[in-house]
TORNU-211806 format. One record per residue: x, y, z of N, C-alpha, C in turn; residue number from 1. Coordinates in nm, 2 decimals, always signed. Layout:
<pts>
+--------+--------+--------+--------+--------+--------+--------+--------+--------+-----+
|    nc1 |    nc2 |    nc3 |   cac1 |   cac2 |   cac3 |    cc1 |    cc2 |    cc3 |   i |
+--------+--------+--------+--------+--------+--------+--------+--------+--------+-----+
|      X |      Y |      Z |      X |      Y |      Z |      X |      Y |      Z | NUM |
...
+--------+--------+--------+--------+--------+--------+--------+--------+--------+-----+
</pts>
This chain:
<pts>
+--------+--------+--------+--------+--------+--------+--------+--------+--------+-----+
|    nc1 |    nc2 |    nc3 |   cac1 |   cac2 |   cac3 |    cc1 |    cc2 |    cc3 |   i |
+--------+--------+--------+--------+--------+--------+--------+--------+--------+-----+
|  -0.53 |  +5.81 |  -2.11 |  -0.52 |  +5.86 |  -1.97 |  -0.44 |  +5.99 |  -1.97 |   1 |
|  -0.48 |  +6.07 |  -1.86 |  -0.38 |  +6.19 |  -1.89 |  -0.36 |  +6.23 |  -1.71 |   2 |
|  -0.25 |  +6.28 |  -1.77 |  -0.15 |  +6.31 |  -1.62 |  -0.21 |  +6.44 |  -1.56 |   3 |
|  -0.26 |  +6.37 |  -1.44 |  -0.26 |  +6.50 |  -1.31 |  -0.18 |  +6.57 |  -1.22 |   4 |
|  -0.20 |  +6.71 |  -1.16 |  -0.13 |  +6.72 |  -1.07 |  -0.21 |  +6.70 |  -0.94 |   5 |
|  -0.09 |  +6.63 |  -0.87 |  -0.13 |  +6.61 |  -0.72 |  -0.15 |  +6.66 |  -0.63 |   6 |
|  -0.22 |  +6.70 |  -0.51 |  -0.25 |  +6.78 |  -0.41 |  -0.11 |  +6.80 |  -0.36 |   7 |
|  -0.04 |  +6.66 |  -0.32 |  +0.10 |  +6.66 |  -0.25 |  +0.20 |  +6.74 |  -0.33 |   8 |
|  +0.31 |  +6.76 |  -0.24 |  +0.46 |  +6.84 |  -0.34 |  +0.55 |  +6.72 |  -0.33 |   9 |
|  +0.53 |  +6.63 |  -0.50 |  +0.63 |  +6.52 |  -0.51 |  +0.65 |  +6.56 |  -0.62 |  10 |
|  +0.78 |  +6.47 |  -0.65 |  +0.83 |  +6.49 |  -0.79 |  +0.81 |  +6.36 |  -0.86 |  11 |
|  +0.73 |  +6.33 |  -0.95 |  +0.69 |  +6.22 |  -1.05 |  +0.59 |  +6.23 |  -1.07 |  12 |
|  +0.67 |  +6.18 |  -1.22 |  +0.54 |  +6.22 |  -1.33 |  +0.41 |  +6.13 |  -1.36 |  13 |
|  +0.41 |  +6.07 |  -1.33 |  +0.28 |  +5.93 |  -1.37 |  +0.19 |  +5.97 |  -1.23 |  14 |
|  +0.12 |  +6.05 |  -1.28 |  +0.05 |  +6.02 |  -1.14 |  -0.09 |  +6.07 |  -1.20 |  15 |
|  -0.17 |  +5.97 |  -1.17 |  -0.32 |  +5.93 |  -1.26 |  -0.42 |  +6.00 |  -1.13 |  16 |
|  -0.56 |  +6.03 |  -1.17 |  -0.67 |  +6.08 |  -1.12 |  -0.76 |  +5.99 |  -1.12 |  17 |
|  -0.84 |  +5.91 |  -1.00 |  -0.91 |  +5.83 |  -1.02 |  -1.04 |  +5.84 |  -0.87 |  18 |
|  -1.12 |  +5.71 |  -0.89 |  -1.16 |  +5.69 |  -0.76 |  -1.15 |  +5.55 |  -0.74 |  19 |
|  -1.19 |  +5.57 |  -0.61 |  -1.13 |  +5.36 |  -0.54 |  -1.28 |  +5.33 |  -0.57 |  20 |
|  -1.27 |  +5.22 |  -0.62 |  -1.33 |  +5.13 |  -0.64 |  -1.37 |  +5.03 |  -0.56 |  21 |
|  -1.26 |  +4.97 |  -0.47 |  -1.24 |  +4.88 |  -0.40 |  -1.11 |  +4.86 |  -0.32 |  22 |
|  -1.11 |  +4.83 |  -0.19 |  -0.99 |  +4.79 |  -0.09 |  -1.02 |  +4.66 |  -0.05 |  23 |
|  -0.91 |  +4.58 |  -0.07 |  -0.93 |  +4.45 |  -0.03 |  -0.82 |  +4.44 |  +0.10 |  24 |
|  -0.87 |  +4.41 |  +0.24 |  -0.74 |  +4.43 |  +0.34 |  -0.72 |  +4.31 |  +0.32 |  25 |
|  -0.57 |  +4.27 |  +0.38 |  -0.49 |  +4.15 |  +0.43 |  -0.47 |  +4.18 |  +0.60 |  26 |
|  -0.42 |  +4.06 |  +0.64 |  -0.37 |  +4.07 |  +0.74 |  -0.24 |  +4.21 |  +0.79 |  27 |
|  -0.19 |  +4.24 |  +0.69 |  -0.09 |  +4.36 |  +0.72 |  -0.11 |  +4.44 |  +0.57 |  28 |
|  -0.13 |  +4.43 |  +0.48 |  -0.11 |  +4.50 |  +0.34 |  -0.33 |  +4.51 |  +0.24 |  29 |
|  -0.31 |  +4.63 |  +0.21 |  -0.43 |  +4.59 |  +0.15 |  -0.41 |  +4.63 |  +0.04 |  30 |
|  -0.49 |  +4.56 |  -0.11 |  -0.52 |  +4.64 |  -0.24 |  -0.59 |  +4.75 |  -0.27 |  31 |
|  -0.56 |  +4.82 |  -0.30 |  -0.64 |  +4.90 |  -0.33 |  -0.66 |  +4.93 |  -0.48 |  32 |
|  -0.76 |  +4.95 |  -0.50 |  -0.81 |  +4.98 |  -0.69 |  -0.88 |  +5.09 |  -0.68 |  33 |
|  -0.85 |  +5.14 |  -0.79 |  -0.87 |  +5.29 |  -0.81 |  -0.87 |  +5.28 |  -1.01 |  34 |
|  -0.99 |  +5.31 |  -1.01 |  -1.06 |  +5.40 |  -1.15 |  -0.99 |  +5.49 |  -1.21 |  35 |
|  -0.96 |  +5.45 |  -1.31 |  -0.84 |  +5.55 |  -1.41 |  -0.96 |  +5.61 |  -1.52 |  36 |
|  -1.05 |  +5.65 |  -1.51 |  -1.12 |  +5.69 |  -1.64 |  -1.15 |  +5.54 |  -1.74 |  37 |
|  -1.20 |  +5.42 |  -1.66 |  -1.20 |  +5.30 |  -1.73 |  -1.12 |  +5.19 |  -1.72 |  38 |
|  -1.01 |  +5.20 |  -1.69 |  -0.87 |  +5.17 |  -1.66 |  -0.86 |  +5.15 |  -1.46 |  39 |
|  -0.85 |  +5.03 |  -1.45 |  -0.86 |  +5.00 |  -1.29 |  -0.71 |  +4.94 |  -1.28 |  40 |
|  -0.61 |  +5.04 |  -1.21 |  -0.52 |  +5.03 |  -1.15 |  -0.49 |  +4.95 |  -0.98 |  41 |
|  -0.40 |  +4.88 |  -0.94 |  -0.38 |  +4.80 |  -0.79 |  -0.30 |  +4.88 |  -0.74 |  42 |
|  -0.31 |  +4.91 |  -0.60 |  -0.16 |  +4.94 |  -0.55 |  -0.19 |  +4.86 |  -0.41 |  43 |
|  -0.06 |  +4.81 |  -0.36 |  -0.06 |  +4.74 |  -0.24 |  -0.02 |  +4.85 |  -0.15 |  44 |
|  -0.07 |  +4.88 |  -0.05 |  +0.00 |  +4.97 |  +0.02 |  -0.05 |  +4.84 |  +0.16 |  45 |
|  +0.00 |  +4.93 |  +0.29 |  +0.00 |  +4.91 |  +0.40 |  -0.13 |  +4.93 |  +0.49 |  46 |
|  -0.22 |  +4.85 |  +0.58 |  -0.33 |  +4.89 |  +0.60 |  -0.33 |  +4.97 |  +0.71 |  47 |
|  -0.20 |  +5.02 |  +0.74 |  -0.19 |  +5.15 |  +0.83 |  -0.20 |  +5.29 |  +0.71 |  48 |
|  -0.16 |  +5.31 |  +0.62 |  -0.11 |  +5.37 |  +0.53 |  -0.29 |  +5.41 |  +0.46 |  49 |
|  -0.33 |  +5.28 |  +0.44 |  -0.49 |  +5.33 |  +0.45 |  -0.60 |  +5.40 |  +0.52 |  50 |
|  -0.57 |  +5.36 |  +0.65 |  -0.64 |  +5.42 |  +0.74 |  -0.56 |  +5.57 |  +0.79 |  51 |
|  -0.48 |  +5.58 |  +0.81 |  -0.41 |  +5.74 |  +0.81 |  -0.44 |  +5.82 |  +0.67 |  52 |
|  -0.48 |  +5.79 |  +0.56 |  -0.53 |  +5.84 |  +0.44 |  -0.70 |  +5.86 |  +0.45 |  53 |
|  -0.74 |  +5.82 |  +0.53 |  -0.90 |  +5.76 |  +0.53 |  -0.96 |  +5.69 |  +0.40 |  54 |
|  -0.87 |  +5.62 |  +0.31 |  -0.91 |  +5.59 |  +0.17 |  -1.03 |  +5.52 |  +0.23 |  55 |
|  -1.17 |  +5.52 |  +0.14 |  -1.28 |  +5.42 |  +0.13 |  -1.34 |  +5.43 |  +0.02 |  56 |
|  -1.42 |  +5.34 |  -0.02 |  -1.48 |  +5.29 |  -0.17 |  -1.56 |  +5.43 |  -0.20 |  57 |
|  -1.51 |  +5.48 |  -0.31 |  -1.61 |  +5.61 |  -0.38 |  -1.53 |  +5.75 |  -0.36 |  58 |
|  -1.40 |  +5.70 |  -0.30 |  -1.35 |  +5.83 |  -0.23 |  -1.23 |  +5.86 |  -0.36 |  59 |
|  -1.19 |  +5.97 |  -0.40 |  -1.11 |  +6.02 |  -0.48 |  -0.98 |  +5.98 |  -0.43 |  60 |
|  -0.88 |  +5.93 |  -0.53 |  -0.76 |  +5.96 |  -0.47 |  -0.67 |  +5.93 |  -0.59 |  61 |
|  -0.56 |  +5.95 |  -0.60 |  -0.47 |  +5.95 |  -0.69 |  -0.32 |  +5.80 |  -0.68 |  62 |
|  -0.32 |  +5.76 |  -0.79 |  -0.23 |  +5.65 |  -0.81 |  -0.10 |  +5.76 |  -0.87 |  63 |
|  +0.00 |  +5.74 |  -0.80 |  +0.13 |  +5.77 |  -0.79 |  +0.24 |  +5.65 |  -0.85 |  64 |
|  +0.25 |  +5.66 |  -0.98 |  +0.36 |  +5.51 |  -1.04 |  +0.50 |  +5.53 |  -1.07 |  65 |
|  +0.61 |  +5.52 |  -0.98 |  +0.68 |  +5.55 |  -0.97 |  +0.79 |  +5.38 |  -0.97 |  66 |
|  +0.79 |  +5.39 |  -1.09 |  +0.88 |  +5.22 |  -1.14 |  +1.00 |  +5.22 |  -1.19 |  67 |
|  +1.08 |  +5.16 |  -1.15 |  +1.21 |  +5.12 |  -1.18 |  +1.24 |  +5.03 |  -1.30 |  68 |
|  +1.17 |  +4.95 |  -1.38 |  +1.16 |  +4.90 |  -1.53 |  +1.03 |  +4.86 |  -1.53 |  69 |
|  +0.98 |  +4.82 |  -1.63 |  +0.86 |  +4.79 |  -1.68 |  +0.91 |  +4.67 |  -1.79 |  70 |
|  +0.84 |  +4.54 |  -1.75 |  +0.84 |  +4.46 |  -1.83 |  +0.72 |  +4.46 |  -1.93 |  71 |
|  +0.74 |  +4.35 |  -2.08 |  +0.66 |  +4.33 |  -2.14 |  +0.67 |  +4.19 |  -2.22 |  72 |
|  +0.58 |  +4.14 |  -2.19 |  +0.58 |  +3.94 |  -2.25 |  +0.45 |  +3.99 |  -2.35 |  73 |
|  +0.50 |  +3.87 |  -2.44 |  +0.37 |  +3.83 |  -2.55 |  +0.32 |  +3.65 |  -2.51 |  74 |
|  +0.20 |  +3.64 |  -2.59 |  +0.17 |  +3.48 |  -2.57 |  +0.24 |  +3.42 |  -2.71 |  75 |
+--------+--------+--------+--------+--------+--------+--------+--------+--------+-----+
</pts>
């Protein structure tokens, strides 16, 4: 995967180039997936947060990952 720059003026580095794939709404929060070059990323955002973005399936947008630790388990 390789790091894009973003339309926005933020500061963080992980921020991937993809397209949505798919929005699944909830009652208040929706998933959204977004195409990483093969690689299908989730982000939950808010389904106000969606619709002020106009995200919809096929539409370009960028995953912004901005984490505080990263776990890792084995089987």
């Amino acid at each position: 995967m390789q790091r894009r720059r973003c339309p926005a003026k933020i500061r963080v580095r992980n921020i991937l180039k993809g397209h949505i794939v798919e929005i699944v709404k909830g009652a208040t929060t929706s998933h959204v997936r977004i195409d990483i070059g093969g690689s299908v990323v989730t982000a939950s955002i808010t389904n106000e947060a969606v619709a002020d973005l106009g995200l919809e399936k096929g539409k370009q947008a960028y995953a912004v990952v901005k984490a505080l630790d990263v776990m890792v388990g084995i089987d």
